[in-house]
N, C-alpha and C positions, 0 to 999 in steps of 0.2 A: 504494500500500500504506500503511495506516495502523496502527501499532502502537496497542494494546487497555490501557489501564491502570484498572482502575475505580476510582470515585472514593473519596479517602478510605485505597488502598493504598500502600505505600511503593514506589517505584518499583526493580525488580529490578535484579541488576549482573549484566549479562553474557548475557542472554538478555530476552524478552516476552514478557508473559502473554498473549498473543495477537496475530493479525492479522488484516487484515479487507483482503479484496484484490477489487479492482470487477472486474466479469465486464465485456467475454469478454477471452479471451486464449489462453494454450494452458499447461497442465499437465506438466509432468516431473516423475516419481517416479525418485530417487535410490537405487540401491540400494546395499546398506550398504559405505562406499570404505575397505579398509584401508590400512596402511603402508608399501606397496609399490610400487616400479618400476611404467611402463608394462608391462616386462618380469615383474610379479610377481616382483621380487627385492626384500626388507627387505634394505637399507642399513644399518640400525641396530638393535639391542634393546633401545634407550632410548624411553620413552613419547611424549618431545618432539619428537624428529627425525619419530618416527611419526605423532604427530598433523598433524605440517605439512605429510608426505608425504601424508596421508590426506582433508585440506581442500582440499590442490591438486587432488588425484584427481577431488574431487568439482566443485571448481568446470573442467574439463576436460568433464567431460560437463554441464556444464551449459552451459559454454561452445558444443560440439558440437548441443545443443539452442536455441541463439539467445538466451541466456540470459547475463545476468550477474552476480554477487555479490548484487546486493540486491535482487535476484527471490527471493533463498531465504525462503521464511515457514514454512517448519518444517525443523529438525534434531534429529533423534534420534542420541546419544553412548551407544556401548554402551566401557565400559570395562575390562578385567582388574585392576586394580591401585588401589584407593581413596586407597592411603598415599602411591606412585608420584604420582598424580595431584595430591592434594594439597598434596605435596612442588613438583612445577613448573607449579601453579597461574597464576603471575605472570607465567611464561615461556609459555604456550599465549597465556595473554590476550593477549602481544607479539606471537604469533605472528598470534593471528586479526585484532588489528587492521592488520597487516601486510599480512594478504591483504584483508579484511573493511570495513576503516576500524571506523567506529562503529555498524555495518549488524548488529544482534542478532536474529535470527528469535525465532520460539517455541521454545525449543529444551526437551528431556529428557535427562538424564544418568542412565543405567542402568546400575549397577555387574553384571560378571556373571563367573562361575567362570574360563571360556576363552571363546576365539575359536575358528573352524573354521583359520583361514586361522596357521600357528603361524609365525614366533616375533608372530605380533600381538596387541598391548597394547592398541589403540584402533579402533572401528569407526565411520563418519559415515554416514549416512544423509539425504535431504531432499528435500522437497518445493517444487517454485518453481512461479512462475506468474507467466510471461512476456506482459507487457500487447499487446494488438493493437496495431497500429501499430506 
């Protein structure tokens, strides 16, 4: 996988403007992991606990697909809370490098009204693509 920067742009914090990942291999679509237990219980009504509960989720089924952390080349971030968010901005970034190291997909952050899934504040979603061999 090779992250995309074209020339001449200031290089992004915290995400890629792209990747570009050599065939063949095998494809996982992530569907969107909230802030909850295996048991679908939220622990917490705080943005951060949920976010960390919600990246473990997803790297669990990516896990379960043969997959690991830095196979993800796209994450889509659906949010409730822009203030929330911004407010423990520092403290996610701790979080994902915790799980993540320095491994940034393509990622989107989409502020939106509610979740379906209540009391959840944060949604992850993504896309990997697990090399042959």
């Amino acid at each position: 996988m090779h992250t995309l920067l074209p020339d001449g742009w200031a290089p992004p914090i915290g995400y890629s403007n792209g990747i570009k990942v050599p065939s063949p291999g095998h494809t996982l679509y992530i569907a969107g992991q909230v802030g909850w237990t295996a048991d679908q219980v939220f622990e917490s009504e705080d943005l951060a606990p949920q976010f960390e509960q919600a990246l473990k989720n997803v790297l669990a089924v990516v896990a379960k697909g043969g997959g690991r952390p830095e196979h993800i080349c796209r994450m889509t971030v659906y949010c409730c809370d822009k203030q929330q968010y911004l407010a423990v901005r520092k403290q996610l970034g701790a979080i994902w490098r915790s799980y993540m190291g320095t491994h940034y997909p393509a990622m989107s952050m989409i502020f939106v009204a509610d979740l379906l899934d209540h009391p959840g504040k944060i949604e992850l979603e993504a896309t990997v693509v697990i090399p042959s061999g």
